[in-house]
C-alpha positions in Angstrom: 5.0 -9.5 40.6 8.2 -10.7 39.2 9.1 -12.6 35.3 9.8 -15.7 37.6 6.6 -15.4 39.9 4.5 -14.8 36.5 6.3 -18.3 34.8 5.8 -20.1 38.0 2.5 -19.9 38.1 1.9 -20.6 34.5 3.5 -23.9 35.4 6.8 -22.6 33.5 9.8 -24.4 34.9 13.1 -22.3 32.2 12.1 -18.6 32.8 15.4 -18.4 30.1 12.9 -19.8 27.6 9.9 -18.5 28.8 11.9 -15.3 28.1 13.5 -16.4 24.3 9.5 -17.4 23.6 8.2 -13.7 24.0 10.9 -11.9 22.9 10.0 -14.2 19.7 6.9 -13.2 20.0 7.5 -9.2 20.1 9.7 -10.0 17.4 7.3 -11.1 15.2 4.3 -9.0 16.1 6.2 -5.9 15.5 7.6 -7.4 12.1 3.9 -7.9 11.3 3.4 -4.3 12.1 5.6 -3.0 9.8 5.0 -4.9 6.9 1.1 -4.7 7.2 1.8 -0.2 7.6 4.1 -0.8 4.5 1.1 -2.6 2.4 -1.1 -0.2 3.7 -0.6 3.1 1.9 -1.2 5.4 -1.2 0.4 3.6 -4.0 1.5 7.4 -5.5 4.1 8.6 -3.9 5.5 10.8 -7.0 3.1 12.2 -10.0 3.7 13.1 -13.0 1.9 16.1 -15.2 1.5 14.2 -18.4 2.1 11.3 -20.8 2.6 10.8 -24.3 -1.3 9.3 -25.1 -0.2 7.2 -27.8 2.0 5.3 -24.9 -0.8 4.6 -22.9 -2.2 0.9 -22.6 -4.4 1.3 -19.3 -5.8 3.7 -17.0 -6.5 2.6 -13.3 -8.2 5.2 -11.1 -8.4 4.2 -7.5 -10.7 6.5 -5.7 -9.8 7.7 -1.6 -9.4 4.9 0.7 -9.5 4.8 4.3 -5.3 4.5 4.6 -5.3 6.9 1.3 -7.4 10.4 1.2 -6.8 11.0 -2.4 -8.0 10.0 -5.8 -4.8 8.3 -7.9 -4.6 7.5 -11.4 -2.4 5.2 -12.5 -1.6 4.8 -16.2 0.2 1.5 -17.2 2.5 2.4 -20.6 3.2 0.2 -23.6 6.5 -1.0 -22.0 4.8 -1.8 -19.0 6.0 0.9 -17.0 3.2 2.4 -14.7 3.2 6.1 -14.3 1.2 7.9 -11.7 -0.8 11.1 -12.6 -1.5 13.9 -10.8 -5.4 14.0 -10.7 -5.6 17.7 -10.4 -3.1 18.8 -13.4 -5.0 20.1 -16.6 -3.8 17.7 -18.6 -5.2 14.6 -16.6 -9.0 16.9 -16.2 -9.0 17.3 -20.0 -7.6 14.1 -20.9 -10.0 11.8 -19.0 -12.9 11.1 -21.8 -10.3 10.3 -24.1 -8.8 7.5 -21.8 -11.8 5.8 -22.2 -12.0 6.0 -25.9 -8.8 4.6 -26.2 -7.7 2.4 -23.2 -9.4 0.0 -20.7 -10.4 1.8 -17.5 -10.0 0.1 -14.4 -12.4 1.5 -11.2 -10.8 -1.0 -8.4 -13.0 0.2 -5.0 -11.4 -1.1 -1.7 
Protein backbone atom coordinates (compact mmCIF):
# COMPACT_ATOMS: atom_id res chain seq x y z
CA UNK A 1 0.00 0.00 0.00
CA UNK A 2 1.29 3.30 -1.07
CA UNK A 3 1.71 7.11 1.08
CA UNK A 4 -1.11 8.29 -1.43
CA UNK A 5 -3.45 5.04 -1.16
CA UNK A 6 -2.94 5.43 2.86
CA UNK A 7 -4.04 9.47 2.63
CA UNK A 8 -6.80 8.64 0.30
CA UNK A 9 -8.48 6.56 2.32
CA UNK A 10 -8.15 8.68 5.39
CA UNK A 11 -10.03 11.17 3.30
CA UNK A 12 -6.67 13.20 2.84
CA UNK A 13 -6.87 15.24 -0.34
CA UNK A 14 -2.50 17.17 -0.16
CA UNK A 15 -0.44 13.95 0.48
CA UNK A 16 2.42 17.08 0.51
CA UNK A 17 0.91 17.98 3.84
CA UNK A 18 -0.20 14.89 4.91
CA UNK A 19 3.59 14.27 4.54
CA UNK A 20 4.94 17.94 6.41
CA UNK A 21 2.24 16.76 9.29
CA UNK A 22 4.17 13.41 10.23
CA UNK A 23 7.38 14.42 9.59
CA UNK A 24 6.27 17.11 12.33
CA UNK A 25 5.22 14.62 14.15
CA UNK A 26 8.56 12.34 14.14
CA UNK A 27 10.11 15.58 14.80
CA UNK A 28 8.63 16.12 17.89
CA UNK A 29 8.27 12.68 19.28
CA UNK A 30 11.90 12.07 18.94
CA UNK A 31 12.72 15.60 20.43
CA UNK A 32 10.56 14.41 23.34
CA UNK A 33 12.71 11.35 23.43
CA UNK A 34 15.75 13.01 23.97
CA UNK A 35 14.93 15.45 26.35
CA UNK A 36 12.89 12.99 28.63
CA UNK A 37 16.54 10.34 28.36
CA UNK A 38 18.45 13.65 29.25
CA UNK A 39 16.09 14.24 32.55
CA UNK A 40 16.32 10.87 33.24
CA UNK A 41 19.66 10.01 34.63
CA UNK A 42 22.18 9.93 37.69
CA UNK A 43 22.65 13.45 38.63
CA UNK A 44 26.66 12.48 39.47
CA UNK A 45 28.44 12.25 36.74
CA UNK A 46 31.94 13.35 38.49
CA UNK A 47 32.70 12.74 42.43
CA UNK A 48 34.74 14.18 44.49
CA UNK A 49 36.82 12.39 47.61
CA UNK A 50 36.25 15.17 50.12
CA UNK A 51 35.18 18.65 51.27
CA UNK A 52 36.20 21.08 53.58
CA UNK A 53 33.19 20.33 56.52
CA UNK A 54 33.14 23.79 57.62
CA UNK A 55 31.85 24.65 53.86
CA UNK A 56 29.21 22.44 53.99
CA UNK A 57 25.45 23.88 54.20
CA UNK A 58 23.45 20.63 53.09
CA UNK A 59 23.77 17.07 52.50
CA UNK A 60 21.19 15.34 49.96
CA UNK A 61 21.52 11.61 49.66
CA UNK A 62 19.45 10.15 46.85
CA UNK A 63 19.35 6.50 47.24
CA UNK A 64 19.39 3.93 43.62
CA UNK A 65 16.62 4.70 41.36
CA UNK A 66 15.32 2.71 38.66
CA UNK A 67 17.26 5.09 35.72
CA UNK A 68 20.27 5.38 38.51
CA UNK A 69 21.75 2.01 40.25
CA UNK A 70 23.78 3.88 42.73
CA UNK A 71 23.49 5.77 45.96
CA UNK A 72 24.64 9.73 45.42
CA UNK A 73 25.37 12.26 47.86
CA UNK A 74 25.18 15.50 47.07
CA UNK A 75 26.64 18.24 49.36
CA UNK A 76 25.34 21.85 48.59
CA UNK A 77 28.48 24.38 49.88
CA UNK A 78 28.26 27.83 51.49
CA UNK A 79 28.52 29.48 48.05
CA UNK A 80 25.93 27.46 46.75
CA UNK A 81 28.00 25.30 44.77
CA UNK A 82 26.89 21.62 44.90
CA UNK A 83 29.59 19.00 44.96
CA UNK A 84 28.99 15.34 44.43
CA UNK A 85 30.61 12.71 46.85
CA UNK A 86 31.71 9.60 46.22
CA UNK A 87 29.63 7.35 48.58
CA UNK A 88 32.31 4.69 48.82
CA UNK A 89 35.52 6.96 49.68
CA UNK A 90 36.55 6.84 53.52
CA UNK A 91 36.03 10.12 54.06
CA UNK A 92 32.28 10.23 53.03
CA UNK A 93 31.82 6.47 55.35
CA UNK A 94 33.39 8.28 58.31
CA UNK A 95 32.01 11.54 57.83
CA UNK A 96 28.26 10.75 57.62
CA UNK A 97 27.07 11.08 61.45
CA UNK A 98 28.70 14.22 61.51
CA UNK A 99 26.66 15.62 58.51
CA UNK A 100 23.81 15.24 60.54
CA UNK A 101 25.08 17.05 63.53
CA UNK A 102 25.88 19.88 61.53
CA UNK A 103 23.75 20.25 58.29
CA UNK A 104 20.18 19.47 57.22
CA UNK A 105 19.93 16.00 55.54
CA UNK A 106 17.75 15.59 52.77
CA UNK A 107 16.39 11.69 52.00
CA UNK A 108 14.48 12.59 48.50
CA UNK A 109 13.00 8.75 47.44
CA UNK A 110 11.74 8.71 43.80
Amino acid sequence: MSLRTIAANAGLKNLEMFLVDLKKYINCMLLLIVIYRAILKCRCLRTSQRVDESLIRTVEELPPRPYCAKDEIIVTLKDNKKVCLDPTHKFTKMNKGSYCDKTEINIQLK
